[in-house]
C-alpha positions in Angstrom: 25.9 7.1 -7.7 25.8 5.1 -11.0 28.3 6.3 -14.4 25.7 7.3 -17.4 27.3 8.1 -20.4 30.4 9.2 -18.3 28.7 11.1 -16.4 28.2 10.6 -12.9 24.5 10.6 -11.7 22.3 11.0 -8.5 19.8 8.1 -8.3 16.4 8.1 -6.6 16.1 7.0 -2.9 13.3 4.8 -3.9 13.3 3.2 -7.4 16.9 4.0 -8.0 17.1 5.1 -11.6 19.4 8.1 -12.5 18.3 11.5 -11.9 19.5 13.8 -14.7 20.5 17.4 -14.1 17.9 18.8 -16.3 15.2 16.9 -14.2 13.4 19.1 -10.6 14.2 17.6 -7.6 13.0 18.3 -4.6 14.3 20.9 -2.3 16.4 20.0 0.7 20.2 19.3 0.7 19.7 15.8 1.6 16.6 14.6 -0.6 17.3 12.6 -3.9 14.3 11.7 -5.7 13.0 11.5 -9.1 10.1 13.6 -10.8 7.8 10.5 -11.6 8.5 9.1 -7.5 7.6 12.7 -6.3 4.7 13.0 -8.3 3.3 9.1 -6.6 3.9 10.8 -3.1 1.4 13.7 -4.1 -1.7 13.8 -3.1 -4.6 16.0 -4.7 -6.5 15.7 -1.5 -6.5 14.7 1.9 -7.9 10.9 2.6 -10.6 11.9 5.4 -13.0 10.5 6.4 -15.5 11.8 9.3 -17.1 8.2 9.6 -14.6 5.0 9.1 -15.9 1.8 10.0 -12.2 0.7 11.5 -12.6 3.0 14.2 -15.8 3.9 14.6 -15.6 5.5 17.8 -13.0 8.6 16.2 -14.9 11.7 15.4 -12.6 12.0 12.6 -10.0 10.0 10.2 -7.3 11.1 8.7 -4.5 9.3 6.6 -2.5 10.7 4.0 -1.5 8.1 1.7 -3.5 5.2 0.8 -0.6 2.5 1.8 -0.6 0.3 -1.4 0.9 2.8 -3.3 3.7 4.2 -0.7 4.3 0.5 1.1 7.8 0.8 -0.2 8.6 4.7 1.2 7.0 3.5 4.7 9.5 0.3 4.7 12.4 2.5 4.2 11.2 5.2 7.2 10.4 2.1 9.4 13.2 -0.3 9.1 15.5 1.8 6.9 18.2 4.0 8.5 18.3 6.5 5.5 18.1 9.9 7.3 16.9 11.6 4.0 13.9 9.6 3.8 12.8 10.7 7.0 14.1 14.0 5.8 11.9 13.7 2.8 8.4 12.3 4.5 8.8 15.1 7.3 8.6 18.0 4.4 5.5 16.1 2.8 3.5 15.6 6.0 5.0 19.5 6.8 3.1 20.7 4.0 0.1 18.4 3.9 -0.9 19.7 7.6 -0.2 23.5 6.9 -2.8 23.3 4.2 -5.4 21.4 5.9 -5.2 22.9 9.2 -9.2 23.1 9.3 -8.8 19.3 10.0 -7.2 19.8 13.6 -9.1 22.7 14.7 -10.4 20.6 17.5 -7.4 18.7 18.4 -5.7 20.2 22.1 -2.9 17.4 22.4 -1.4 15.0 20.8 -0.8 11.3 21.2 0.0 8.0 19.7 -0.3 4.4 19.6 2.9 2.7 21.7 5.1 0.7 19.7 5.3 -3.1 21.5 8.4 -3.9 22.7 8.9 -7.3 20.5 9.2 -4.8 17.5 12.4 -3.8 18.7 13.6 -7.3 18.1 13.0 -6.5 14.2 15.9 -3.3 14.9 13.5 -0.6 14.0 15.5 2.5 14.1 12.2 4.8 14.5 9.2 4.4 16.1 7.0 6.3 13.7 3.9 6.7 15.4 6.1 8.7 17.9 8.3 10.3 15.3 4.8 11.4 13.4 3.4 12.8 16.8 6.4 14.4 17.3 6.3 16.3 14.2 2.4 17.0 14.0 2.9 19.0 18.1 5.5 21.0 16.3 3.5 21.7 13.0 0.2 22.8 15.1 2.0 24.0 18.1 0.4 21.5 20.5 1.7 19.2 23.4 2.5 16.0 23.0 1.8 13.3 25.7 2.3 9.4 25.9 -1.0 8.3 27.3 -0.5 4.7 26.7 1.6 2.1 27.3 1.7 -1.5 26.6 0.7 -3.6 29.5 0.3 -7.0 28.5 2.5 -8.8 25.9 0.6 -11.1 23.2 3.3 -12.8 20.7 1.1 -13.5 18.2 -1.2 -10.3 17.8 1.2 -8.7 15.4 0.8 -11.8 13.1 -3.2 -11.8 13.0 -5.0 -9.8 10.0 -8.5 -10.3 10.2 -9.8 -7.2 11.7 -12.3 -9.2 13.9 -9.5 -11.4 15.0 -7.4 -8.5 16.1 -10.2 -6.7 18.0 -10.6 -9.6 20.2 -6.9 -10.2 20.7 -5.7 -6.4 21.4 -8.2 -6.0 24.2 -6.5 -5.4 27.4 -3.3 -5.1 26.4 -3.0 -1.5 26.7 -3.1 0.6 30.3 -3.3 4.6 30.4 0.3 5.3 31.3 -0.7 9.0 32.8 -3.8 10.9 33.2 -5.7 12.5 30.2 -5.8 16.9 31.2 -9.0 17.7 32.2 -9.2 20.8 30.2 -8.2 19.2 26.9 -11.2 18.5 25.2 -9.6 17.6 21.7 -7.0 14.8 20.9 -5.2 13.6 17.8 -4.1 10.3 17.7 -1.7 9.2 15.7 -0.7 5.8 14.3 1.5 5.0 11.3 -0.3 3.2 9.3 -4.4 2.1 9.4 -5.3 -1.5 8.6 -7.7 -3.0 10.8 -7.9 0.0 12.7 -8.3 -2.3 15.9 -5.3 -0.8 17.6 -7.1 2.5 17.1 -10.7 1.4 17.8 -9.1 0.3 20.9 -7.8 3.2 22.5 -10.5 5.4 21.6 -12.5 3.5 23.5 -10.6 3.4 26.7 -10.9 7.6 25.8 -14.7 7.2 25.7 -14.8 5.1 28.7 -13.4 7.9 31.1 -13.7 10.6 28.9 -16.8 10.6 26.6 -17.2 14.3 25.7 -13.6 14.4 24.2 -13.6 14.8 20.3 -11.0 12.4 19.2 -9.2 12.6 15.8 -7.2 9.8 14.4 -4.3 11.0 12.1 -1.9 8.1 10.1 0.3 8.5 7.7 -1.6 5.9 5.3 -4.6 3.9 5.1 
């Protein structure tokens, strides 16, 4: 709360200026946030793309936000402990899904990437690719499954950037942690955000590799 003018006033969860009475907020009991922040977390469309050269062996892409304009909001769910901002990104990615539906139509289970253990160290209160995958099951009424695990530790993989770099460092470092159904011929993916996409490129492959007739989506929550 900050005293305007005597009066005392909510302030945004994310740029922290004083939200007026007069002004809309969004709905929810626990979501503060100003018209002009609302209005960046929008999106006209969905970001999708049916051939990205990060992960080129997904059938389909999808990431909401393109990540240099929400960095900030995905800091605060990821290392924040805020539980309005999780509150808030929930009712966005709610909405986004039950209006593009068409997107998933060939999705039969959902899974993510595993979080490695070192980024507990960094006292992450959520690992969003689970928290994400968690909520898209619910949304589309589909099972969720944790089909990988991380097998081999690499200290310094979180630090590389170049794409190349990565895709050379991240192999074998995952293991199936449980066997994919063989009637599901569909899976979303999820990660939370897209960079490289090596992580992703990754794990489709070991898909492919055991499973090549599966259609796999990739779903993150920015790109």
């Amino acid at each position: 709360m900050k005293i305007i003018d005597q009066l005392v006033c909510p302030v945004c969860l994310f740029c922290s200026s004083p939200i007026f009475p007069e002004e809309n907020l969004c709905e929810g009991d626990f979501t503060i946030i100003c018209e002009s922040c609302l209005n960046r977390l929008g999106w006209p469309d969905p970001l999708t793309k049916f051939s990205d050269e990060r992960v080129r062996l997904a059938d389909k892409v999808i990431y909401i936000w393109e990540y240099d304009k929400v960095k900030d909001v995905i800091h605060k769910l990821k290392f924040g402990g805020d539980f309005r901002v999780r509150y808030l990104v929930a009712n966005l990615i709610k909405d986004f899904v039950v209006d593009n539906q068409e997107l998933f139509k060939s999705s039969e289970m959902v899974s993510f990437v595993p979080m490695h253990w070192f980024k507990f160290l960094f006292f992450r209160p959520i690992d969003l690719a689970r928290w994400t995958a968690n909520l898209l099951s619910q949304v589309l009424s589909l099972d969720v499954a944790p089909l990988f695990t991380v097998s081999f530790f690499k200290p310094t993989l979180h630090r590389l950037k170049d794409g190349r770099d990565r895709r050379l460092a991240i192999k074998n470092v995952f293991d199936f942690s449980r066997t994919i159904p063989s009637n599901v011929k569909g899976i979303l993916l999820v990660d939370d955000i897209l960079t490289t996409g090596s992580t992703c490129s990754e794990l489709c492959w070991m898909i492919r590799r055991i499973r090549p007739g599966v259609k796999i989506t990739v779903f993150s929550l920015c790109g």
